[in-house]
C-alpha positions in Angstrom: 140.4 156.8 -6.3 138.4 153.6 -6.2 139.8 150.7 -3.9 140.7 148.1 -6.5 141.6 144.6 -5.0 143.6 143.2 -8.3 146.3 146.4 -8.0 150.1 145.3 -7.2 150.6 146.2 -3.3 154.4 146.3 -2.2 154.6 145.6 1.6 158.1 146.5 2.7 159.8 145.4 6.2 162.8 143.6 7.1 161.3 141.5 9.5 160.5 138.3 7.3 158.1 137.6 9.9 155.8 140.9 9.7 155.9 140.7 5.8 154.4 137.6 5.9 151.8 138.8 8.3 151.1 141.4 6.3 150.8 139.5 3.5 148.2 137.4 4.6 145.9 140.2 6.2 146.1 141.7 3.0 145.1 137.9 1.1 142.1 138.1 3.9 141.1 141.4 2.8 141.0 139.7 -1.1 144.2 141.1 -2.1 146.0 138.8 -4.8 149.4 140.9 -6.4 151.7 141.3 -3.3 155.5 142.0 -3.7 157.7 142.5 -0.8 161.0 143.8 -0.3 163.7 144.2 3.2 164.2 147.5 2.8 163.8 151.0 1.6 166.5 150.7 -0.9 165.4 147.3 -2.5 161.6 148.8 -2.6 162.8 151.8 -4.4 164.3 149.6 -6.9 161.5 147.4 -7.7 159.1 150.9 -7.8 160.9 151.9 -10.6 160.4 148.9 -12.5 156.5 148.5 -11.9 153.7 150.4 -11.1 152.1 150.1 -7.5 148.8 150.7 -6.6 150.2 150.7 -3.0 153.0 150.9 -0.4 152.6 149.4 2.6 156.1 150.3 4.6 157.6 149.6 7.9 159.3 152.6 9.7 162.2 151.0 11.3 164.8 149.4 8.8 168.5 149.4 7.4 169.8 150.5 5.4 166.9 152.9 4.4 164.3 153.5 6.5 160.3 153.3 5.7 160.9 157.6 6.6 163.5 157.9 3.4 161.7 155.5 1.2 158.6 157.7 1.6 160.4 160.7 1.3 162.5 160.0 -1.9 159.4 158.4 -3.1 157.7 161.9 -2.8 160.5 163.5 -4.5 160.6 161.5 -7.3 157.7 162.4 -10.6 156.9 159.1 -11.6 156.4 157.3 -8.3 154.8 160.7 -6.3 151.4 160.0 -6.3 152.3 156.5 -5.1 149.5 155.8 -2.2 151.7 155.2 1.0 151.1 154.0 4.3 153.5 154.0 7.6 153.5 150.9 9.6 155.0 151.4 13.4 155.5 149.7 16.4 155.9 153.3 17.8 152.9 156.2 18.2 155.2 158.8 18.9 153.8 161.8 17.8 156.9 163.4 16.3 157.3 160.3 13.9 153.3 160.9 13.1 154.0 164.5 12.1 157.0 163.9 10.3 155.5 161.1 7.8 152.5 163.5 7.4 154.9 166.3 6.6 157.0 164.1 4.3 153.6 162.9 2.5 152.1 159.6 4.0 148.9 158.7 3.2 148.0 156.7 6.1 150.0 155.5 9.4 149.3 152.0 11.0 150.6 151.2 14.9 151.7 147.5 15.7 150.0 145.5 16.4 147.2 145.5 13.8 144.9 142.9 12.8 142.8 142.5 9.4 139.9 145.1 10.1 142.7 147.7 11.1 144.5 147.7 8.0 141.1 147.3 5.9 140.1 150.4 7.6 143.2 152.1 7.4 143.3 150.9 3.4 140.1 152.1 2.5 140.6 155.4 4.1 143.7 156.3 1.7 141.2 155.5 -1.1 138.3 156.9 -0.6 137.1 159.8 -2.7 
């Protein structure tokens, strides 16, 4: 799957702060369609009414965690194939294996800057 700059990324975190980081790494990178949404719940919601080329998710939130998005995102036909990646403030290595087993794509530690999450970004799509 090619990397295509003009597909609709959803960053999700309940930290206004960190989505508008996020946000403007991703503008850096030449990303234009970004959504956001507080929580796991709320970025389920708007995944069902649109098509994402991307997820970009914070672990730690309420009252559904970036862990239960990804796995009811998994679970779920239509949004499966959905490319995914973790975003953390923690390395543990139990939270590592348990988004891998529950189907992330990639898995980003805070802090991060632009060439991280590039890197990180083109990794999930290359072929």
């Amino acid at each position: 799957m090619a990397l295509d700059l003009q597909m609709p990324v959803l960053v999700v975190d309940d930290y206004k702060t960190m989505i508008r980081i996020i946000r403007n790494l991703l503008k850096q990178l030449g990303f234009e369609d970004i959504d956001d949404a507080a929580d796991g719940t709320e970025a389920l919601e708007k995944m069902k009414q649109r098509r994402y080329g991307l997820v970009i998710s914070d672990w730690n939130m309420e009252p559904m965690t970036g862990y239960e998005l990804l796995k009811q995102v998994r679970a779920d036909s239509g949004l499966s194939k959905t490319p995914f990646i973790m975003v953390t403030a923690e390395s543990k290595t139990e939270n590592v294996i348990a988004a891998k087993k529950a189907g992330v794509n990639n898995y980003i530690v805070k802090p991060f800057n632009a060439q991280t999450l590039k890197g990180k970004i083109e990794a999930v799509f290359a072929d």
